[in-house]
C-alpha positions in Angstrom: 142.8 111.4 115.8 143.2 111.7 119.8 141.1 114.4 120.7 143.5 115.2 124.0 146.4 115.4 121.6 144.8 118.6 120.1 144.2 120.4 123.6 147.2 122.4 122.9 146.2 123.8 119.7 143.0 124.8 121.5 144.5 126.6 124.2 146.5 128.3 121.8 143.5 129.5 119.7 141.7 130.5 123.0 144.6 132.3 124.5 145.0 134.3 121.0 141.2 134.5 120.5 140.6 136.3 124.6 144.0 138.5 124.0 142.5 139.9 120.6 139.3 140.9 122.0 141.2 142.8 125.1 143.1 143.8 122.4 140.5 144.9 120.1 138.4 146.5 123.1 141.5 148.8 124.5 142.5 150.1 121.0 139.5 152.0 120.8 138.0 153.4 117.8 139.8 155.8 116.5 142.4 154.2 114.7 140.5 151.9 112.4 143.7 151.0 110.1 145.3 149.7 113.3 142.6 148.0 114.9 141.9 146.3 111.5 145.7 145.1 111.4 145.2 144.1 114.2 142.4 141.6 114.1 143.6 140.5 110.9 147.2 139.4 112.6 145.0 137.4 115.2 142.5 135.9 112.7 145.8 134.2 110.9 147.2 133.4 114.1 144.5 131.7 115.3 144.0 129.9 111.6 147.5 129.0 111.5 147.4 127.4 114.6 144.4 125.3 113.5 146.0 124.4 110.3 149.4 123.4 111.4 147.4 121.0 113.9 145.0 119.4 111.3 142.2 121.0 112.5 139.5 122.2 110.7 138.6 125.6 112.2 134.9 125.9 111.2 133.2 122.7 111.9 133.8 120.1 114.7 135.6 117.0 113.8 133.4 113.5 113.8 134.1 112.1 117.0 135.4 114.9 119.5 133.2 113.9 122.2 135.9 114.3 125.3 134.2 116.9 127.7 136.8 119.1 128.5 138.5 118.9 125.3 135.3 119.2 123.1 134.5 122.4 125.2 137.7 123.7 124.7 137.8 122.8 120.9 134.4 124.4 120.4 135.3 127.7 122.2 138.2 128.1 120.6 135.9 127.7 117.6 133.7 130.2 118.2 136.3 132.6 118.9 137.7 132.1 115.7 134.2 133.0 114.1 134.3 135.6 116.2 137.4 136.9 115.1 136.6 136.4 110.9 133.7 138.2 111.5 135.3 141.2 113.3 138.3 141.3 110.2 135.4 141.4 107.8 133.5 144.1 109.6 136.2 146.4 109.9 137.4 146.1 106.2 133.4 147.0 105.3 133.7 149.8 108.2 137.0 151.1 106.7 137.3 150.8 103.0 133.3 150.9 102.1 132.9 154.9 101.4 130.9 156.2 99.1 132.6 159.5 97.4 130.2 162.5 99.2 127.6 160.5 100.5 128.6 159.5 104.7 125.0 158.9 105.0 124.4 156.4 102.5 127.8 154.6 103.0 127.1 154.2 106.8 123.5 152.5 105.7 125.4 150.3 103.3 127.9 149.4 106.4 125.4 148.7 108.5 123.3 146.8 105.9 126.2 145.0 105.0 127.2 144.0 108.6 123.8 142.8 109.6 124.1 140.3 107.3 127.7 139.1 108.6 126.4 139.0 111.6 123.4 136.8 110.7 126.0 134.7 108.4 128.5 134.2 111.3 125.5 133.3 113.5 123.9 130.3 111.5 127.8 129.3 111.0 128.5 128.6 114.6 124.9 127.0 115.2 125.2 124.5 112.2 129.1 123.8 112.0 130.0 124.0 115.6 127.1 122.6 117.6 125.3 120.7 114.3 122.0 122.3 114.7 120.2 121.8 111.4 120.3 124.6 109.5 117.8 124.3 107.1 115.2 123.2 110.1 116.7 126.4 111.9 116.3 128.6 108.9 112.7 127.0 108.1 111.2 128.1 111.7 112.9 131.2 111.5 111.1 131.8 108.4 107.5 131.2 109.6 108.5 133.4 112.9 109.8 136.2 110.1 106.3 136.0 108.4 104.5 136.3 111.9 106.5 139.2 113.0 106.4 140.9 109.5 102.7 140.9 110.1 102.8 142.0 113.7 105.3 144.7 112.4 104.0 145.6 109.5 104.1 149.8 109.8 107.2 149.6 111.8 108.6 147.4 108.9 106.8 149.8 106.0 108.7 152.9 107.6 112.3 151.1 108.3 111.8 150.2 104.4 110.7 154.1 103.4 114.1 155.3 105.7 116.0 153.2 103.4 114.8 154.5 100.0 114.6 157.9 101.0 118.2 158.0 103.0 119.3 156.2 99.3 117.6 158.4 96.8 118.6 161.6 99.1 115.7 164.4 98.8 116.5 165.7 101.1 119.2 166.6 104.1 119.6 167.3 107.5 118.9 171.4 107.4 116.9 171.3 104.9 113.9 173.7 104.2 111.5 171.0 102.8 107.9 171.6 102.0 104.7 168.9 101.9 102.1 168.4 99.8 99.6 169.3 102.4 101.6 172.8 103.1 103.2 171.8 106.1 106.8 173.1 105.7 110.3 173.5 108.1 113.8 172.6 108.4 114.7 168.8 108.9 116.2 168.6 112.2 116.2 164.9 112.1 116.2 161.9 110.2 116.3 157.9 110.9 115.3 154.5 109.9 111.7 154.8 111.4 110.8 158.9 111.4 111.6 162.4 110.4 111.5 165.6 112.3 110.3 168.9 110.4 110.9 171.6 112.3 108.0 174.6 111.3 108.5 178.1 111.2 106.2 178.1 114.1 108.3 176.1 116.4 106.7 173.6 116.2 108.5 170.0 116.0 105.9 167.8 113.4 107.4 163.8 113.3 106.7 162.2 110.4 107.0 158.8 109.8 108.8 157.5 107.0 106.3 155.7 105.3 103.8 158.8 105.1 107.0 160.8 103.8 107.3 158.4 101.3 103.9 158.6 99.9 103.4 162.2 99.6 104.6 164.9 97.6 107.8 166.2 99.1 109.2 170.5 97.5 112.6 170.7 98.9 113.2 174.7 99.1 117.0 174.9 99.5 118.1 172.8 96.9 119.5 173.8 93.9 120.4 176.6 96.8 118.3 178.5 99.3 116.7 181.5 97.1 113.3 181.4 97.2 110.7 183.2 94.7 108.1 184.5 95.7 104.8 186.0 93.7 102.6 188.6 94.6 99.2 189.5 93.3 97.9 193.2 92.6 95.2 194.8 91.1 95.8 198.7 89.7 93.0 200.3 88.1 93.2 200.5 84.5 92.9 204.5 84.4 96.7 204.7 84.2 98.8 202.6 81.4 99.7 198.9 81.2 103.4 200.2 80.3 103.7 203.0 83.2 102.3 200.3 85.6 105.4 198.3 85.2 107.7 201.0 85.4 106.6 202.5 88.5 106.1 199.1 90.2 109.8 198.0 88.9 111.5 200.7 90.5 109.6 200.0 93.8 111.2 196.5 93.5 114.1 197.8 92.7 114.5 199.8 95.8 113.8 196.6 98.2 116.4 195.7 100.7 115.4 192.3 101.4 114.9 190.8 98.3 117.5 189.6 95.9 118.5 191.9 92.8 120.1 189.3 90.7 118.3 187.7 89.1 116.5 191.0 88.7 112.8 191.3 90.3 109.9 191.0 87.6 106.5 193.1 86.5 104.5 190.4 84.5 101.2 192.3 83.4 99.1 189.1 83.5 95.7 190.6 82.3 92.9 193.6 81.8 89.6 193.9 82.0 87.3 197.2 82.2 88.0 197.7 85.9 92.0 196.3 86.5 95.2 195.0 85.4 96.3 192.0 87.0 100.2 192.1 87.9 102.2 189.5 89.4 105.1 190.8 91.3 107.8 188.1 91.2 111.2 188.1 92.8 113.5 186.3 94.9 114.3 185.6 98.5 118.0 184.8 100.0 115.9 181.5 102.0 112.6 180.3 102.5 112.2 182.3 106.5 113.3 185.5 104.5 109.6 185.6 102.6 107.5 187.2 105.2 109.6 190.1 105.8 110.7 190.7 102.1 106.9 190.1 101.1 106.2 193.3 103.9 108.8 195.2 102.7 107.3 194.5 98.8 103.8 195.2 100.0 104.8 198.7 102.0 107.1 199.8 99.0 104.9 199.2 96.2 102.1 200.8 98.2 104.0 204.4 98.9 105.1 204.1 95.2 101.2 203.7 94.0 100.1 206.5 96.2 103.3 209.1 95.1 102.3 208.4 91.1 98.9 208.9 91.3 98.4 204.7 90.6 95.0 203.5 92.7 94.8 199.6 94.1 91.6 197.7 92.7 89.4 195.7 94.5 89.2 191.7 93.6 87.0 191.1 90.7 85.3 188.8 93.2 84.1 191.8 95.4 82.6 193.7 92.4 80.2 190.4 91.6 79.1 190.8 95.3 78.6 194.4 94.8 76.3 194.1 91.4 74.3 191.2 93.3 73.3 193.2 96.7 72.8 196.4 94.5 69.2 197.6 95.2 68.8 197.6 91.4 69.3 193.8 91.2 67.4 193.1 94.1 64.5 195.0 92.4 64.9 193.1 89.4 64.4 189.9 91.5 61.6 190.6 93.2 59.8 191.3 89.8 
């Protein structure tokens, strides 16, 4: 085959490849459909042309060696690599959507390109300018296995971004809450780190792969009501039954915690000296606890004082009492 016979055909694919990238650039992105029609109407061109000349569009023919011609042939080549790769990126980009989940489609997208990328890549090294592949592929490798070592955290939290962006604890706004007790709305999330925002204002970055390995108590999911329990004491002079009357109307009267489901008295134990109560009710979000637990405290403490109900100490503070008593001291030094 006469290598300068087929200069038209690469013009023609050149031409077509340069005009659908000007093309492709000035559309903009903001109408995908079109800008996918687009490419795809260029792509065929440029294959048609290709095939109606005899030319095989993804590898170079045995014995193109003319200079201008082979130049030509392999940039019109490239272009139409170029071009295959684009139609196939903007399919991924406009028809792979998960239902509800923008986050994770986007990391599929972007997962998913990377790799036609990478494919398109070692297609134009090994069919157009007949680079070895597998030689190509085998150095790459052992350069992969340095750099995986060199890169090993970066590469532990780009990993950790992935499964938790997939499995989804948690999302951006969310009131999340670590094992350690460090808790605050996620402001930000990427492949390498996440940013907790804390209640102090203060912005804690956490890396993925420490997110990962700890336990993580996301506070607005199923929604953003929070319950909170708070521990009394009330001295056992009055009754177990009129205890949890009195205190469940002082809960009842609170404007800042949330009446349905109804605050609750639980009478958790006695002894000679107390009752132990839990007061437990519920929050409309995690920030609304210190000012509803003020409100509780300040409530249930005028309530105590109007019925005649009187606060016990901690059972701990009585042990420390009988122990420095002068009676037990006596008994000590005998």
């Amino acid at each position: 085959m006469a290598y300068n016979s087929l200069m038209p055909a690469f013009l023609a694919v050149d031409l077509l490849g340069v005009l659908g990238i000007l093309v492709w650039h000035f559309q903009g992105q903001h109408r995908p459909t079109a800008r996918l029609i687009v490419q795809i109407l260029f792509f065929a061109c440029m294959t048609t042309a290709f095939v109606v000349s005899g030319i095989p569009p993804h590898r170079v023919i045995t014995g193109e060696t003319d200079g201008f011609a082979l130049y030509m042939g392999t940039a019109a080549r490239v272009l139409w690599w170029i071009h295959l790769a684009w139609a196939t990126i903007g399919f991924i980009r406009l028809y792979i959507v998960l239902d509800r989940r923008p986050q994770e489609a986007r990391l599929l997208q972007d997962l998913i390109v990377t790799a036609v990328y990478l494919g398109v890549t070692l297609s134009i090294v090994g069919f157009v300018f007949g680079a070895p592949i597998g030689t190509l592929v085998a150095t790459s490798g052992v350069v992969a296995i340095i750099l995986g070592l060199a890169l090993q955290n970066t590469l532990g939290d780009l990993f950790s971004g992935i499964a938790l962006t997939l499995g989804r604890p948690f999302s951006i706004g969310d009131w999340i809450q670590l094992a350690d007790g460090t808790e605050g709305h996620v402001v930000q999330n990427n492949w390498r780190s996440t940013q907790v925002l804390t209640p102090a204002n203060n912005l804690v970055v956490l890396p993925n792969s420490t997110l990962a390995k700890v336990g993580l108590t996301n506070l607005t999911k199923p929604d953003e009501s929070h319950l909170v329990i708070l521990p009394i004491r009330v001295s056992s002079d009055s009754r177990p039954a009129e205890v949890e009357a009195i205190l469940k109307s002082a809960l009842q009267t609170c404007q800042c915690i949330v009446q349905s489901p109804a605050p609750v008295v639980a009478l958790k134990g006695i002894d000679a000296i107390a009752i132990d109560v839990e007061l437990q009710f519920r929050v409309t979000a995690p920030a609304a606890r210190t000012p509803a637990r003020n409100e509780v405290i300040d409530t249930v403490h005028q309530r105590c004082a109007t019925h005649g109900l009187s606060l016990a100490m901690p059972a701990q503070s009585y042990l420390g009492i009988v122990e420095n008593s002068p009676l037990n001291k006596a008994s000590g030094r005998a």
